[in-house]
C-alpha positions in Angstrom: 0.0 0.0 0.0 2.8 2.8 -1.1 1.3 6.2 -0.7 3.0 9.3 -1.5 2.8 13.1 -0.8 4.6 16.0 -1.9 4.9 19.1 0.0 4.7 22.8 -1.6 6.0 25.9 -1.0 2.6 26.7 0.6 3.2 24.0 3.5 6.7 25.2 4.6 5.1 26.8 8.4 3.7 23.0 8.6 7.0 20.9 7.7 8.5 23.4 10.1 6.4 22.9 12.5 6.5 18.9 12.1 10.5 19.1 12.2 9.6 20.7 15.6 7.2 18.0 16.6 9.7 15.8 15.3 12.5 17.2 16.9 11.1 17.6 20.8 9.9 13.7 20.3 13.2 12.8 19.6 11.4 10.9 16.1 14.0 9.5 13.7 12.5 9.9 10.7 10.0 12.9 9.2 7.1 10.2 8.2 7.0 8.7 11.4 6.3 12.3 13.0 3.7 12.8 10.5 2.2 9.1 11.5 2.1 10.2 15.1 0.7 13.8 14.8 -2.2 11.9 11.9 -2.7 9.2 14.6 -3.6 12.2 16.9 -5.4 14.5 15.1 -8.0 11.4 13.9 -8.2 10.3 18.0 -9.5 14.2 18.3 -13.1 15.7 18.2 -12.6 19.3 17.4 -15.3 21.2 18.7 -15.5 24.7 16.7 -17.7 27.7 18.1 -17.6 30.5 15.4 -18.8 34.1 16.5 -21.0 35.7 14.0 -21.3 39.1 15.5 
C-alpha cells in the first residue's frame, strides 16, 4: 500500500512545525512524525464555536 505526498512551498510553516514536533519527540524519521501527529489528530473531536457578530 505505497502512498506518497509532496509538499509545496505553501506548506513550509507545517513541515517546520513537524521538524519541531519531530525534533522535541526525539522521532527518527519525518514520516514517522507525520504518522504520530495523523494518529492524533484522527483520536480528536474538534469542537469549533464561530462568533458571527
Amino acid at each position: 500500500m505505497g502512498k506518497q505526498i509532496v509538499f509545496n512551498d505553501q506548506d513550509k510553516e507545517l513541515i517546520e512545525k513537524i521538524v519541531h514536533y519531530q525534533d522535541e519527540h526525539e522521532i527518527k524519521y519525518f514520516v514517522e512524525a507525520v504518522r504520530q501527529l495523523c494518529r492524533i489528530g484522527l483520536g480528536k473531536s474538534v469542537n469549533l464555536k464561530i462568533d458571527l457578530d
